[in-house]
C-alpha positions in Angstrom: 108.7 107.6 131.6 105.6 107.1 129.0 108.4 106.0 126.4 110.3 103.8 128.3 106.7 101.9 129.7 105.7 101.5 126.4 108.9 100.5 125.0 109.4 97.9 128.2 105.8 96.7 127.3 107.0 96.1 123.4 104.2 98.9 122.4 106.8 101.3 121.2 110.5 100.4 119.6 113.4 102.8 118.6 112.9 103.6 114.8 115.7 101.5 113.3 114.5 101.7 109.7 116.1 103.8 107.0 113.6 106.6 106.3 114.5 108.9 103.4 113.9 112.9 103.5 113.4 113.5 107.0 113.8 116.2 109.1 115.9 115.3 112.3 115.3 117.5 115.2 118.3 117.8 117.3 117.9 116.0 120.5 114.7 114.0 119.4 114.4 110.7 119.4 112.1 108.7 116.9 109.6 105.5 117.9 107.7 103.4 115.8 104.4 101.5 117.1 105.2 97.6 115.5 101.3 97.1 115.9 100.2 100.3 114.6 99.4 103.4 116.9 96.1 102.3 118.0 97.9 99.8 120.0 99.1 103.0 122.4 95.6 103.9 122.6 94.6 100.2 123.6 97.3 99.8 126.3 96.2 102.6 127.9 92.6 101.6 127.7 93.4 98.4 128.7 95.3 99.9 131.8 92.6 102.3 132.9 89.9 99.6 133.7 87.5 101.4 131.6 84.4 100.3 129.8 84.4 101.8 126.4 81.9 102.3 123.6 82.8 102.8 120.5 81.1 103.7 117.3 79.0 106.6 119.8 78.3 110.3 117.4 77.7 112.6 120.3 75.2 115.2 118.8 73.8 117.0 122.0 75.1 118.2 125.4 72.6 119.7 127.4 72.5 120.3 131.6 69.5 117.9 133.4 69.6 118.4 137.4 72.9 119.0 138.0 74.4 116.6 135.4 75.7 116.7 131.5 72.5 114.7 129.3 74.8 113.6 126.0 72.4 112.6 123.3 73.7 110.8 120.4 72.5 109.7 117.2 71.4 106.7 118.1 70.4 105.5 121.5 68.7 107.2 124.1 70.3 109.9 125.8 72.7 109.2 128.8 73.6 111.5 132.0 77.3 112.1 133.1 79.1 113.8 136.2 81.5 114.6 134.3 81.9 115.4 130.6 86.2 115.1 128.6 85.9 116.0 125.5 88.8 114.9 123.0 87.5 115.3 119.2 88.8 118.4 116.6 88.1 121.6 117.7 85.7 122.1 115.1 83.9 119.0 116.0 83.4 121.1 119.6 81.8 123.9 118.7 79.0 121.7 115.9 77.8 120.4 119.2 74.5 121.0 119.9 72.3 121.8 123.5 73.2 124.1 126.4 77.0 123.5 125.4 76.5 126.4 123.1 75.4 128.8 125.3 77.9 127.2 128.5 80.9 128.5 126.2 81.9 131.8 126.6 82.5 134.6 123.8 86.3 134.2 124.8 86.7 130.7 124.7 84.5 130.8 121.7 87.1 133.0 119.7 90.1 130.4 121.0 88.4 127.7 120.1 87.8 129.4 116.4 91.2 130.3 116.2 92.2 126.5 115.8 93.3 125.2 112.6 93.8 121.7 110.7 95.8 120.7 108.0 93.7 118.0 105.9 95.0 115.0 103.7 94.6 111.8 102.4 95.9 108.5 103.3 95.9 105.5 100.7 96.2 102.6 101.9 97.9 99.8 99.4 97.8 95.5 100.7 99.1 92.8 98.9 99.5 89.1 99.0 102.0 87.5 101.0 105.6 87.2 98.9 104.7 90.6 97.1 108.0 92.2 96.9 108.2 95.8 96.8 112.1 96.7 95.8 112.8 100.2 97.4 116.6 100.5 99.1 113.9 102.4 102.3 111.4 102.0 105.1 109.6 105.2 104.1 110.5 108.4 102.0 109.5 111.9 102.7 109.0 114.0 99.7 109.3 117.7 99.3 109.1 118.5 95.6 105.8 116.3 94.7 102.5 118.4 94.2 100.2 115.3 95.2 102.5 112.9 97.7 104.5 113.8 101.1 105.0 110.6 102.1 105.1 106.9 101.9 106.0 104.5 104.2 106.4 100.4 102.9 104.7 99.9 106.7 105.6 96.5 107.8 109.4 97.5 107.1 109.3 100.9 108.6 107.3 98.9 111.8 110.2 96.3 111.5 107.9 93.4 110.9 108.9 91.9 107.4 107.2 88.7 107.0 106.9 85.3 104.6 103.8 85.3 105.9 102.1 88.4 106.0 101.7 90.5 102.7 103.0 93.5 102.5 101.3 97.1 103.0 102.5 100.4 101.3 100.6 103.9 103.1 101.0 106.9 101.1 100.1 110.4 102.5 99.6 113.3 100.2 100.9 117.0 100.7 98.5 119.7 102.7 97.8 121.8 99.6 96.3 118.9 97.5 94.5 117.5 100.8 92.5 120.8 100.7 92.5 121.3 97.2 90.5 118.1 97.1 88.4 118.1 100.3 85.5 117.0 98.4 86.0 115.8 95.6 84.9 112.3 95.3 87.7 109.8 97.2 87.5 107.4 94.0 88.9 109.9 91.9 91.0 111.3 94.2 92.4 107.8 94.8 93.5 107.9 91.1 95.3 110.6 91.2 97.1 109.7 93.7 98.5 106.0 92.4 98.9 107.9 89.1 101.7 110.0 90.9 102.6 107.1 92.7 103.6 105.2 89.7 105.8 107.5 88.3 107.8 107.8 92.2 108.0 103.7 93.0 107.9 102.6 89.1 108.9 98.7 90.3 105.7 98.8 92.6 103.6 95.5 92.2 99.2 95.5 91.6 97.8 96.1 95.5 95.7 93.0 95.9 92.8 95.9 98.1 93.4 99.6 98.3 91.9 101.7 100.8 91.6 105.9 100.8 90.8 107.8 103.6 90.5 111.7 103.6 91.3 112.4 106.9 89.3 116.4 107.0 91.3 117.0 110.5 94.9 115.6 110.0 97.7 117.6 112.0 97.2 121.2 114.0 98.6 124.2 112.3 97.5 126.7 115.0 96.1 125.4 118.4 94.3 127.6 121.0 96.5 130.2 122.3 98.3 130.3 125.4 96.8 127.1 126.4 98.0 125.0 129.2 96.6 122.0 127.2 93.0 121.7 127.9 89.9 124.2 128.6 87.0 124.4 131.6 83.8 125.5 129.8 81.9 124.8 133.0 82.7 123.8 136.3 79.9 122.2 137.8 79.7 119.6 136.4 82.5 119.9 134.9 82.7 120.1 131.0 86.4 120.3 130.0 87.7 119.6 126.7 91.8 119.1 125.6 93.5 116.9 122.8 96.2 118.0 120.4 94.4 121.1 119.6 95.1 122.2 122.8 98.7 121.5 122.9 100.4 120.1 119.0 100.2 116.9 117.3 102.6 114.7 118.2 102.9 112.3 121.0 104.5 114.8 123.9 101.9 117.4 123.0 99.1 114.4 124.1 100.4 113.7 126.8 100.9 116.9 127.7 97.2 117.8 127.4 96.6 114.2 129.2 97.8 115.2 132.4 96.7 118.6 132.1 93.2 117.2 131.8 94.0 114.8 134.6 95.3 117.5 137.0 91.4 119.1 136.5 89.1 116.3 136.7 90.9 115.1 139.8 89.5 117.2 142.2 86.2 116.4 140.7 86.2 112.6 141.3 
């Protein structure tokens, strides 16, 4: 039913673009967001009424009569009934306050049980009337040390334009995203086009490039025996889920969604 709401609203459409390499699941079907995936996020903000703030770093959660105090980084401190929390595990237990002492040594040893892969994303743009001459959408590599993927995205998204200039995303393989953590993202960004230059030979001079080392990329092992989220207090409720909880891919948030749903409930 999530599919076909946000297919019916045009945030979702069947991928119909040729992808090369992949891995097709029997039984699963594939979807591609024609606005990019942050456009799932905002319909659903959009449909919950809420008032968001974005841009908050959460440093500090701490109990004050009854209710969660969440300091941040900037800004004074605010009070909350309830407290979701959705970041990386790891980004969990850095939190500072009464949250450390409100998890238990049991849910502590989950929660430390999660890992990430990590990777980088390069981001290529180019004027409009750029033409980038591949016979695909997006191509999956398995025998590059550097590059997993790339994806020409306004072809795989099935929005070729005159008008709009092209965009080429390339994601690189697990073992170099760790391998270069932190290294500096200007060389890494080198090594990367240098790679991708000998794959996609015909590909045009980006007008703007953009890499991003994204630390907490897919789960590799989420908490055990989970039934997609966790209670670390129950008055007021603290409760965290997300993907770490569950897998990374669309069912496995959704999944943790309505598990986290199912348990604030009774708490509204």
């Amino acid at each position: 039913s999530f599919y076909e709401e946000l297919v019916s609203h045009g945030v979702l459409e069947p991928l119909s673009a040729p992808v090369e390499g992949m891995v097709v699941r029997e039984g699963s079907r594939n979807y591609v967001a024609p606005q990019g995936i942050s456009s799932v996020v905002k319909y659903y903000l959009e449909q919950s009424g809420a008032a968001v703030s974005y841009e908050q770093h959460v440093t500090h959660i701490s109990l004050r009569d009854g209710r969660w105090e969440v300091s941040r980084k900037e800004g004074p401190p605010e009070l909350f009934d309830v407290v979701i929390l959705t970041m990386p595990v790891p980004q969990i237990l850095q939190l500072q306050g009464d949250i450390v002492n409100v998890i238990n040594e049991s849910q502590k040893q989950q929660l430390e049980s999660v890992s990430y892969s990590s990777r980088y994303a390069l981001g290529l743009f180019y004027e409009a009337g750029a033409g980038i001459a591949v016979p695909w959408a997006a191509r999956y590599l398995a025998d590059n040390p550097c590059i997993r993927f790339i994806s020409i995205d306004n072809k795989k998204r099935n929005i070729e334009s005159p008008e709009v200039g092209p965009s080429v995303v390339v994601h690189t393989t697990v073992a170099f995203g760790s391998e270069h953590l932190d290294s500096d993202p200007a060389e890494v960004q080198q090594i990367i086009l240098s790679h991708l230059q000998r794959i996609v030979p015909s590909l045009p001079k980006p007008s703007s490039t953009k890499c991003q080392r994204w630390r907490y990329s897919q789960v590799t092992r989420a908490v055990p025996n989970c039934p997609g989220q966790m209670i670390l207090h129950t008055q007021p409720l603290l409760i965290c889920g997300g993907d770490g909880f569950t897998r990374s891919n669309f069912d496995g948030c959704i999944e943790s969604a309505m598990s986290l749903a199912e348990a604030v409930k009774p708490h509204l």
